[in-house]
N, C-alpha and C positions, 0 to 999 in steps of 0.2 A: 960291342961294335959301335962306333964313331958316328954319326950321323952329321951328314955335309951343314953348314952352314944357309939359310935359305940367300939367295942371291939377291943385290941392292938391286933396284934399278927407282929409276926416276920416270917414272909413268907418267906425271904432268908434261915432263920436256916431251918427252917421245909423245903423248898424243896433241899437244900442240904442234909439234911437227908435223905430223901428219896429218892434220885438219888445216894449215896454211900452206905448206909444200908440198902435200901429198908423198913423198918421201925424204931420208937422209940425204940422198944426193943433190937432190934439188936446194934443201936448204942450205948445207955445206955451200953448195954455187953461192946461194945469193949472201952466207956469210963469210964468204972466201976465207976459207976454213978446209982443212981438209978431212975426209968424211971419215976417214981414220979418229981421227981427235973427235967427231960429234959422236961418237958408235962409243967411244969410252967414256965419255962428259955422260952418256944417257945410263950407261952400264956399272957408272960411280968409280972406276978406274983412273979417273983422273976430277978433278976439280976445275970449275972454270977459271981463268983469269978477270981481272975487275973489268979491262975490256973488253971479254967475251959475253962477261952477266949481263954488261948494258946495252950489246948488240944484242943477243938474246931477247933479252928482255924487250927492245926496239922491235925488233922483225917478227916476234910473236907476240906483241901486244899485249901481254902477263906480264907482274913484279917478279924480280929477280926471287925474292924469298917464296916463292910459288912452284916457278920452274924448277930449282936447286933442292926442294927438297927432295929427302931421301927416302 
């Protein structure tokens, strides 16, 4: 029997989040971003762009090599 994979996620991004925005939503708004892309950027489904590391990185006052890891 197969045993699943454990799943990525990025725990720094997501509890940064939620200690500056109190949720996805809100920070999606204020990185006009849509909360689609921030729900897979947190769940390692997609990677950010050099633009988004340095918003990111901006709006939550953390280095990008912080938030991004995996």
């Amino acid at each position: 029997m197969k045993t699943k994979p454990s799943k990525q996620i990025r725990k720094i991004l997501r509890l940064k989040i939620v200690e500056y925005f109190d949720n996805q939503g809100r920070f999606a708004l204020a990185a006009e971003i849509d909360e689609a892309i921030v729900s897979k950027l947190i769940n390692c489904y997609r990677d950010p762009t050099k633009d988004q590391t340095k918003l990111f990185s901006k709006l939550l006052k953390t280095p990008a090599d912080v938030l991004f890891a995996k």
